[in-house]
N, C-alpha and C positions, 0 to 999 in steps of 0.2 A: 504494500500500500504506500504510496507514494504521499507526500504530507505536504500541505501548501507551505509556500517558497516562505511568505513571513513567520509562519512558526517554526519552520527549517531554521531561518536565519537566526531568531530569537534563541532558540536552543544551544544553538550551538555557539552564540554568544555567551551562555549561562555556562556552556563545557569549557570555555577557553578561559572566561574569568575565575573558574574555580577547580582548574587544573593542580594547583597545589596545594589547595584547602583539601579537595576530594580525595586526592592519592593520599594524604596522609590519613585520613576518616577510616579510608578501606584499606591501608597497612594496618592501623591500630586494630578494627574488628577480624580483618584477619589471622593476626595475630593470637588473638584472645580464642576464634575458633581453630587454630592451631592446637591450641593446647585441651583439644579434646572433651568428653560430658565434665562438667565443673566438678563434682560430686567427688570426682576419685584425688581432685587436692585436696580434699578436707580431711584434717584428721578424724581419727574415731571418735573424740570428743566432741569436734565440730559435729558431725554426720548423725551422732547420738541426739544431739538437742536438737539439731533439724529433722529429726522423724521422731521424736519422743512420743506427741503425741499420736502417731497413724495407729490404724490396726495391724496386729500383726502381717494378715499377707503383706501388708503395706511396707510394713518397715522390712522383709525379707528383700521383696524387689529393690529398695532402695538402699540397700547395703552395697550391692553391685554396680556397675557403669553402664548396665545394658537397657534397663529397663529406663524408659524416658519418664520423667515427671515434668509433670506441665503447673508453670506457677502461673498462680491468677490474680492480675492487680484489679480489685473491684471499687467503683464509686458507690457501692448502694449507699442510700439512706431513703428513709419512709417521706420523707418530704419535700424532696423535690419528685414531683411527678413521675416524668421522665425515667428514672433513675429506682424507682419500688422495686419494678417487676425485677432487677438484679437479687431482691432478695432470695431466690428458689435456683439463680445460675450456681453457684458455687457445688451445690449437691447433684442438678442435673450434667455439669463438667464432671465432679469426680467419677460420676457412671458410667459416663460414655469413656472415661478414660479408661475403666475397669476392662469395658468392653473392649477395648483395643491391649490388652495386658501392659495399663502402664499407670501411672499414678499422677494425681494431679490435686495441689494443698494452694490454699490460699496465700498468696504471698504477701500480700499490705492489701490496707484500703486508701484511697486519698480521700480528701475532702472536694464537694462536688457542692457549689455552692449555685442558688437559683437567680437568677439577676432577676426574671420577674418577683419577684418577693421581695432583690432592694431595689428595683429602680428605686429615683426619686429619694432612698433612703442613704444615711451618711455611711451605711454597709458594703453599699455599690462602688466604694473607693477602695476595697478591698479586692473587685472582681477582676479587674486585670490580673494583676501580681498571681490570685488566686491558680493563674497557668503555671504561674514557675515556680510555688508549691505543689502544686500537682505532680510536676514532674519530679521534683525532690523526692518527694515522699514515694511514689515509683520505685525510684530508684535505689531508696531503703530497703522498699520490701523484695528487691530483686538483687541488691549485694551480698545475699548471704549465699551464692552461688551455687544453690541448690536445684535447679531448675535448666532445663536443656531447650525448652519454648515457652511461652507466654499468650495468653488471654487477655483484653483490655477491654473490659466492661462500662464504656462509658458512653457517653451520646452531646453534652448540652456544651453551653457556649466555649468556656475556658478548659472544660475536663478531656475533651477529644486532643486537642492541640498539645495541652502539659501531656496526655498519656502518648502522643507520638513523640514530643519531647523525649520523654523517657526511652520508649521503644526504640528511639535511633542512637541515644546513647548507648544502648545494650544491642549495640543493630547488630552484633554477632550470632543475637539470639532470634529465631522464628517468632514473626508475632502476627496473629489475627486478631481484629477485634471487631464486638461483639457487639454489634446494638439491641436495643428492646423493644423499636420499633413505634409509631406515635399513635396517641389516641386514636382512635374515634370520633370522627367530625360533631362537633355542637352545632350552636348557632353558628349564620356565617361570618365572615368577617368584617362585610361592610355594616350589618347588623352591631358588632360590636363594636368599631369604632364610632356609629351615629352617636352610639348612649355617651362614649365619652367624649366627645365632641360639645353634645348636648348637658353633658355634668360641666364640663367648661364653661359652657354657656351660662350656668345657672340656672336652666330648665328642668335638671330632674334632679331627685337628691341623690346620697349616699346611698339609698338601700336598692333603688332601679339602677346605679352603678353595678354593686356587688352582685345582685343576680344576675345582670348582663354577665360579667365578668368568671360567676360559676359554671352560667354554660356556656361558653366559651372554653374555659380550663376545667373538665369535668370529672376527671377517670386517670386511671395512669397512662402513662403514655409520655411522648414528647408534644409540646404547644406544636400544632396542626400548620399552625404559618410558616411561612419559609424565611427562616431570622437564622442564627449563626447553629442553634443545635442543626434543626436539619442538613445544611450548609455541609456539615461537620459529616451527615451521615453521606449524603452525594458523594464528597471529598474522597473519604474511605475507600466508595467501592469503585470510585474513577482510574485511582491512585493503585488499586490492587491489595488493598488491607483487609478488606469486607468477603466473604464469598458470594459469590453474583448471585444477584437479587435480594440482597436478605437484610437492604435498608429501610425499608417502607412497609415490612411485613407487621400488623398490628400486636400490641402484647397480649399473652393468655392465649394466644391461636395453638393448635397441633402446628403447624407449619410453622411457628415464632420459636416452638421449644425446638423442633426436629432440626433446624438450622444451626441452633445455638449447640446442639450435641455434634453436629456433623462439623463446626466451625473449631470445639475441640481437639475431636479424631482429628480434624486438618491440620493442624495445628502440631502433636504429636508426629505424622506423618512426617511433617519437612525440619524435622530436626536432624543435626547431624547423627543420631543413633540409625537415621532409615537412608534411603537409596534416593532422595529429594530433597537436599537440606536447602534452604531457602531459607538466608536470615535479611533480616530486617531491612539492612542497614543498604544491600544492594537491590531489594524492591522499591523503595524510594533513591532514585538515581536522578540526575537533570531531565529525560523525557515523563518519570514518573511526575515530578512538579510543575512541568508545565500543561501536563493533562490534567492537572487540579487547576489549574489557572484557568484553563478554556471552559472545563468545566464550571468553574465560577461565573463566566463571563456568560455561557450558552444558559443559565438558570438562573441568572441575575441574583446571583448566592450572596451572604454578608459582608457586607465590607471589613469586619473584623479580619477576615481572612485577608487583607492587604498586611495584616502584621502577622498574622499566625503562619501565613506561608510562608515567609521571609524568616522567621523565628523557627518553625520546624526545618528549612529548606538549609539553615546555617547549622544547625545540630547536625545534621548528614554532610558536611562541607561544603554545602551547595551557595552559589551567592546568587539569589533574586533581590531583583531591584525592583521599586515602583516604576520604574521603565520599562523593564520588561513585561510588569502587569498591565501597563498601558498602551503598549503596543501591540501585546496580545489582543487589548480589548479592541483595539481598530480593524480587526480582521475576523473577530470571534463571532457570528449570529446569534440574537436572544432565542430560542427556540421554546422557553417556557415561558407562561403568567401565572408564577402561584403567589397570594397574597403574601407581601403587599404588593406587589406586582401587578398584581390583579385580581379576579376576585374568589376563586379559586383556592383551596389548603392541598395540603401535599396528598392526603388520599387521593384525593379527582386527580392530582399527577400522577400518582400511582396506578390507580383505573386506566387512565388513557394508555398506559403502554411504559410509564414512569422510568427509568434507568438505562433500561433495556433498548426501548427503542431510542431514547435520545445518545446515547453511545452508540449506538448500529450508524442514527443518523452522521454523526461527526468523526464517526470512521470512515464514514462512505466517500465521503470527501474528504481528505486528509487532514481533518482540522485534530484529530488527535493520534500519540505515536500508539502504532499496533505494536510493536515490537519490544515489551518493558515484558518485567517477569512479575508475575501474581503467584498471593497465596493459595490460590486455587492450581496453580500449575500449567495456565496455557499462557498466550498470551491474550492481551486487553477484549479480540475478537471473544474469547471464551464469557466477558460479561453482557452479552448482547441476547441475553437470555430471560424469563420470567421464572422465578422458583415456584413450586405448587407441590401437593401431594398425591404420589397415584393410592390407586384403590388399596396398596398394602403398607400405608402410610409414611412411604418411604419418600426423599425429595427426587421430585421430577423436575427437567429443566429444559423449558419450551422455547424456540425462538422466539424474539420478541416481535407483535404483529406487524404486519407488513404496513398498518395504517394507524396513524392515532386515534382513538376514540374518543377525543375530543378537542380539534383543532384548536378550540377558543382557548386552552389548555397549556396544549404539550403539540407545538407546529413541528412539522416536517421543514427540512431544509430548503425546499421549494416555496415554504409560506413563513417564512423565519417572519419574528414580528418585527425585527428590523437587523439592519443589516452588522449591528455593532454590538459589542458586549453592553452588560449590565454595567460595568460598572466604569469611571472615570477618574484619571488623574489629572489634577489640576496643579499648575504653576505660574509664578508671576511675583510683583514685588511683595507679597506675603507670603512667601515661602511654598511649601508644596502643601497639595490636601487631597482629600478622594471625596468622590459624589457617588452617589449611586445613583443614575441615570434613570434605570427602568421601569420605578414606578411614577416616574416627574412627566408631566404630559411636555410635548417637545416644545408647546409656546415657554413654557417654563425653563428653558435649557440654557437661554441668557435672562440676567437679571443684572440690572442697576439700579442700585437704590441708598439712602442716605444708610449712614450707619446709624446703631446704638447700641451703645457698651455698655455691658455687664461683666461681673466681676463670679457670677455664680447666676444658675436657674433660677433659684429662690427669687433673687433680684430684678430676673427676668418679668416671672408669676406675680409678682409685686408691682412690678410696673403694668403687666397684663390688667390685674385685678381693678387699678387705678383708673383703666382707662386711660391711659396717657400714650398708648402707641396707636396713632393715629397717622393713617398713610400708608406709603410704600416704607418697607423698613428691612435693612440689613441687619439682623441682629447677632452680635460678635458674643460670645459668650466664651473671656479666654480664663487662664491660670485652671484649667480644667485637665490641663497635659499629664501623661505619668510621673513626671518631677514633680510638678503641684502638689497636687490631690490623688493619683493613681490613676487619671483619665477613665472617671465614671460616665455612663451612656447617661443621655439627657433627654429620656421621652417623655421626662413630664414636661417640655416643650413641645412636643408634636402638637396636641389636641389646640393649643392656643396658638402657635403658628398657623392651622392648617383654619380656625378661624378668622384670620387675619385674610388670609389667602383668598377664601372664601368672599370674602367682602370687595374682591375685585383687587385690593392691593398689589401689589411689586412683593412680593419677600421671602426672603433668604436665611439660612442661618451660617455661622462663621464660626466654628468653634477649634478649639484643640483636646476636646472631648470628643466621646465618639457618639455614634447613633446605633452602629452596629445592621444586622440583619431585618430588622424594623423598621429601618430608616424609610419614609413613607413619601407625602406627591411635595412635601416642601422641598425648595431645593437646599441640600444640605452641606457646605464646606468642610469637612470635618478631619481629625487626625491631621488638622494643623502645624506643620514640623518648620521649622524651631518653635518651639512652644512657648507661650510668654512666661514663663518661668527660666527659660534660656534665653530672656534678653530677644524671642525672636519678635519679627515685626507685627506682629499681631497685639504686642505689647507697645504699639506705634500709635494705633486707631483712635480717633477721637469720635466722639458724634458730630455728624453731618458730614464726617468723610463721604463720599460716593464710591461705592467699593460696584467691583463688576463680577458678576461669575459667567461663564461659558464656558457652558460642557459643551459644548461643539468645536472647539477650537481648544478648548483644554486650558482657560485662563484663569487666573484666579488673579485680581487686581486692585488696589485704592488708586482714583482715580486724584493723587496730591502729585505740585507740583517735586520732581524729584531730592533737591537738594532741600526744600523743608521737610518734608519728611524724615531725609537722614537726621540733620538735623532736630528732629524731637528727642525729648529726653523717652524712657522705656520707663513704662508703668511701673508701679510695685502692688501688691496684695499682700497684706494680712491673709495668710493660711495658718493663722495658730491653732483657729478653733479645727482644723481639718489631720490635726496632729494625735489627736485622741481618744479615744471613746470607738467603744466596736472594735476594740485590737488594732486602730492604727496605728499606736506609739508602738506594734511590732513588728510595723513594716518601714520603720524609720529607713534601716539603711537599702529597701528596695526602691522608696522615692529617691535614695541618693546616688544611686549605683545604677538605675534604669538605663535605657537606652533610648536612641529616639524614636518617633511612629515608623519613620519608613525603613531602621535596622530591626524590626519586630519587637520593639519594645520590652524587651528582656533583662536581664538582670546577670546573663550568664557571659560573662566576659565584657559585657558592654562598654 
């Protein structure tokens, strides 16, 4: 399969700038899989405490080097949604391992924190970072070198990313990971965003909020919209992590559990104990990351993934730039609309033909490389499939249909709803930023309008409530950057922008905070680098500048004469109150050590 000339180019731009990040990535894991099942360096006392507690057959098997043990890093917890039905994975793993004569223990949990439960709250300044504890903590439960493959049980914003983190640090080791698959559709979404719209407004109260709000989020599962968990599960089985089809499969189905036991056995299979070792580290390669890229672009995936891919893509030696995501996105077609996109949740993508077909579609035309290696064992063609159960409950795996079932949907490359990725990067004399293009209707894709500055959303909401934003209105909302505050998403500004918008107005937002996978029809500047807390120009902006945005042309601009502007002095913020409370005085030195939006905002080397 022959791959169009700009994504050819782009790649192999990504192989030449990270010709000696990557050969050292893949000396070090090779290296580490050099030296054989981890198990037989440990001493007896080591090996003792590491099986102390199995059952007997258990700890006979793992006395030996032959028999594989498969460790499992799991996020459960009962409260974030998403994330319940992991409660029952750890027991239906150690079965199917039995089943295959080989053992499999729990190796750590991380913490799997919900961003819907802080939006809005001073918790959500935690939710970034929350990635490079994830992967920390991974990485604990998997030093004790007990373990010949891995299982990653995780699905939602920051837990997917830290658990590939982790996994390409350990890329010597086999890893599949394992989703639970999302609700069951509520209400739909334009339904839920009217009531908060109209809670904005002052039209309904608090109690017609919350029950919009329960059926909407009703059941386990992942939230049904297409925001960064989903994103996360796409990413997966783009990338080769997932076994095909088994992202959108709902939780509690025969088909949810028969997956997750089969994603085990696979698991065990390509360890170096069998005849198909497949570790980690060389499944995610430069063609594997830029088929997450396209993939972002052809589903109009989260924008958080402008940091999580550059942040997982650097853990494997890989160097993606925001240029490379933006030049992908000029060549990439949008071929889905699932909310906020449109109006659509990810099941109706699933029904139409969901994974399956939209990968068959962008192989067909070389928009992605067929020739990467998967934990499934074939290459990328092998996910161009639908999973199901035949009649002796075993998984069956069908082509994907030749037609979408729902063009309004999930379009064929013949009816792409436009010709350009989802998502955009913006530059200009405030620095670099990303939009998410695809849910913004195209009159909206330029904007000029006066500024006004905010120091926090709070201040925003304040001014909202006041009635004092009257007009067309840019609103800058900086010191929001991961040096700040830890760059918390800001949707308690959607509902009151999108009434502003509403009213016939110009308006924008400008921030060095993020929006994330939500980000909705406002047009949104976001991931602002240099951040005003780096002194960058966004810490220049006064009110009544004229700032311009164009996602068409990729600009991001204040419309000031140039040498007064240099000449401004650079704001400051009081952030003392954002120092404490909610465990932030324990993320002191990850606001100090962060990196910036478009190095993937990390803490690891930054």
């Amino acid at each position: 399969m022959t791959i169009q000339d700009r994504i050819g180019d782009v790649t192999e731009r990504i192989v030449k700038r990270s010709q000696d990040s990557r050969s050292r990535y893949l000396d070090r894991i090779g290296k580490a899989a050099e030296q054989g099942p981890q198990r037989s360096r440990l001493s007896c006392g080591n090996l003792a405490h590491g099986f102390a507690a199995c059952g007997v057959s258990d700890k006979q098997a793992l006395s030996g080097d032959v028999v594989p043990n498969l460790g499992i890093i799991t996020s459960y917890n009962d409260m974030l949604s998403a994330h319940q039905p992991y409660e029952t994975y750890p027991a239906m793993i150690r079965e199917a391992a039995h089943e295959v004569g080989a053992v499999a223990q729990v190796a750590g949990g991380v913490p799997a924190m919900c961003d819907g439960v802080t939006q809005g709250q001073d918790g959500m300044e935690l939710s970034l970072f929350s990635r490079d504890v994830i992967a920390m903590a991974a990485a604990v439960g998997l030093s004790h070198q007990m373990f010949d493959a891995a299982v990653f049980l995780g699905i939602c914003d920051k837990i997917v990313p830290g658990l590939a983190i982790a996994a390409l640090s350990f890329g010597h080791l086999p890893a599949v990971f394992v989703p639970a698959g999302p609700m069951t559709t509520g209400i739909s979404n334009d339904d839920k965003a009217k009531v908060r719209q109209l809670y904005a407004e002052g039209k309904v109260g608090r109690d017609a909020l919350l029950e919009s709000e329960s059926k909407a989020y009703h059941s386990p599962g992942t939230c049904t919209f297409y925001g960064t968990a989903n994103s996360n599960q796409m990413l997966m089985e783009i990338m080769g992590l997932h076994m095909p089809g088994s992202s959108f499969i709902n939780p509690g189905t025969p088909l949810r559990d028969a997956l997750t036991r089969e994603a085990a056995k696979r698991a065990l299979a390509i360890s170096a104990l069998g005849n198909e070792y497949t570790p980690a580290g060389e499944i995610i390669d430069e063609k594997a990351i830029v088929n997450g890229v396209v993939g972002l672009h052809a589903t109009g995936g989260s924008t958080n993934h402008t940091m999580h891919l550059v942040a997982i893509a650097a853990t494997a030696g890989i160097k993606l730039t925001w240029d490379d995501i933006s030049e992908l996105s000029d060549v990439v077609p949008l071929l889905a609309r699932v909310y906020p996109n449109g109006k659509a949740d990810v099941n109706h993508f699933q029904a139409a033909g969901g994974l399956a077909f939209l990968i068959r579609e962008l192989l067909s035309d070389g928009y992605l490389h067929q020739d990467v290696k998967t934990v499934y064992g074939t290459d990328l063609s092998g996910y161009t499939v639908e999973a199901k159960l035949d009649e002796n409950g075993d998984i069956l795996r069908e082509d994907a249909p030749e037609n979408s079932g729902d063009e309004t949907v999930l379009a064929p490359l013949s009816k792409a709803f436009q010709p350009t990725g989802g998502l955009k990067m913006l530059s200009g004399n405030l620095g670099k930023a990303v939009i998410k293009v695809s849910a913004v209707a195209p009159e909206r894709h330029v904007i000029e309008a006066p500024a006004r500055v905010f120091h926090s959303q709070d201040a925003f909401l304040d001014a909202f409530n006041k009635k004092e934003l009257k007009g067309d209105v840019a609103a800058v909302v900086r010191f929001q950057g991961p040096k700040a505050i830890g760059m918390p998403e800001l949707h308690k500004l959607t509902p009151c922008l999108g009434i502003l918008q509403d009213k016939g107005y110009k308006v924008a937002l400008i921030t060095d905070g993020r929006m994330s996978g939500a980000s909705g029809k406002v047009p949104a500047a976001i991931h602002v680098t240099p951040e005003a807390e780096n002194g960058g120009p966004i810490a220049k902006i006064r009110d009544g500048d004229m700032i311009r945005i164009d996602a068409v042309t990729g600009e991001l601009t204040v419309l000031v004469d140039e040498q007064e502007f240099a000449a401004r002095p650079v704001a400051v913020a009081d952030l003392s109150e954002h120092q404490f409370g909610v465990g932030r005085d324990l993320f002191t030195a990850f606001r100090a050590n962060v990196g910036t939006a478009d190095s993937g905002a990390h803490v690891f080397g930054a």
